[in-house]
C-alpha positions as CSV (number, residue, x, y, z in Angstrom):
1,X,-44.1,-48.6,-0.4
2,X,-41.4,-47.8,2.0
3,X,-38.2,-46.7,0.4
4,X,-34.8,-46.4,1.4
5,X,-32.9,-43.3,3.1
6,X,-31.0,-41.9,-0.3
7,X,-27.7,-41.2,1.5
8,X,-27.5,-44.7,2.8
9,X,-28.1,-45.5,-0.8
10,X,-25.4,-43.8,-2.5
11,X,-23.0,-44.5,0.3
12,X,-23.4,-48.0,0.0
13,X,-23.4,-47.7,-4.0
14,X,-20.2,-46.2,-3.7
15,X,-18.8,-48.8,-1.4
16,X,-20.0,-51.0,-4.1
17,X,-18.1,-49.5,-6.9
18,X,-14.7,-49.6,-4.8
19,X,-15.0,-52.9,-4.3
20,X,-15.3,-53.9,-7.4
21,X,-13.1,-52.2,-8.6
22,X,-10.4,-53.9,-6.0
23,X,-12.2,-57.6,-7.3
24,X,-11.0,-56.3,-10.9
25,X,-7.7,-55.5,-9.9
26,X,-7.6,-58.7,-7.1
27,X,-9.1,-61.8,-8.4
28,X,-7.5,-63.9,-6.2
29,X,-8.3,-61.8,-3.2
30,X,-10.7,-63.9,-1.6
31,X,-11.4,-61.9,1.4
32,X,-11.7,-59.1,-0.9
33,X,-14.6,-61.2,-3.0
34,X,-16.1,-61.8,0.2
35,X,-16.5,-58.5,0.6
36,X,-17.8,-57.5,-2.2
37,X,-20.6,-60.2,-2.3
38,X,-21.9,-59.2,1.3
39,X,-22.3,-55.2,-0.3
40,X,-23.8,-56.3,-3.3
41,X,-26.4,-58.4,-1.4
42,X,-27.1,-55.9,0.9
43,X,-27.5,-53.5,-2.5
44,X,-29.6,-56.0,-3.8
45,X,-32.4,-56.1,-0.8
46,X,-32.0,-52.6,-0.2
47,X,-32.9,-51.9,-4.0
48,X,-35.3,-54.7,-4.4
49,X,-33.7,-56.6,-7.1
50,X,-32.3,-60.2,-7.9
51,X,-29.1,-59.3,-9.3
52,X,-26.2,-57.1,-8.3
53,X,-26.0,-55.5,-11.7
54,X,-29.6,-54.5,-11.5
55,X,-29.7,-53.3,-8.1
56,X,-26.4,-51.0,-8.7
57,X,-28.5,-49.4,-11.6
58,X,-31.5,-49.3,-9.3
59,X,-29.8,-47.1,-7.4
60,X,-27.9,-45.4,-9.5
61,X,-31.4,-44.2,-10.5
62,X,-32.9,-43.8,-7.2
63,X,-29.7,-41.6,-6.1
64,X,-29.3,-39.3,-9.1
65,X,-33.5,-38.5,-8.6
66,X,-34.5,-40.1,-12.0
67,X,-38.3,-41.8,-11.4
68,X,-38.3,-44.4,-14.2
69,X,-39.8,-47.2,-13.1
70,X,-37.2,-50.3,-12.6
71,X,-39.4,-52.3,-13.8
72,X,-41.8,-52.3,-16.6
73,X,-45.7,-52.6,-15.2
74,X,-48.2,-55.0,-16.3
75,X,-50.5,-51.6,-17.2
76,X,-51.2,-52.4,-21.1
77,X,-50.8,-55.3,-21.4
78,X,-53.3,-58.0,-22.4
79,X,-54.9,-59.7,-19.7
80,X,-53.4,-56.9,-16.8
């Protein structure tokens, strides 16, 4: 499995965190929204995951080094 250059990682996860922070504080900002959506996307296929949530804690995890699986593996599980 291929995975993603760390740096680019938490440079984009910060990126992520400033903007929505500026969402917070801008609702109405649509251009700001806009924004926001395109990073979280990008977070999202960059991390592997569905939802923006899940793919900023995906990274958080893959930046800080910690190896927990993001998701749970079929291993012991009946019929796996």
């Amino acid at each position: 499995m291929l995975l993603p250059d760390r740096n680019t990682v938490d440079r984009l996860l910060r990126h992520y965190r400033a903007q929505e922070r500026t969402v917070l504080a801008r609702p109405c900002d649509l251009s700001a929204r806009r924004r926001f959506e395109d990073t979280a996307y990008t977070l999202c296929v960059l991390m592997g995951e569905r939802s923006a949530r899940a793919a900023a804690r995906a990274a958080e995890r893959y930046v800080t080094g910690d190896r927990v699986p993001a998701r749970p593996t079929l291993e012991g599980l009946p019929g796996a």
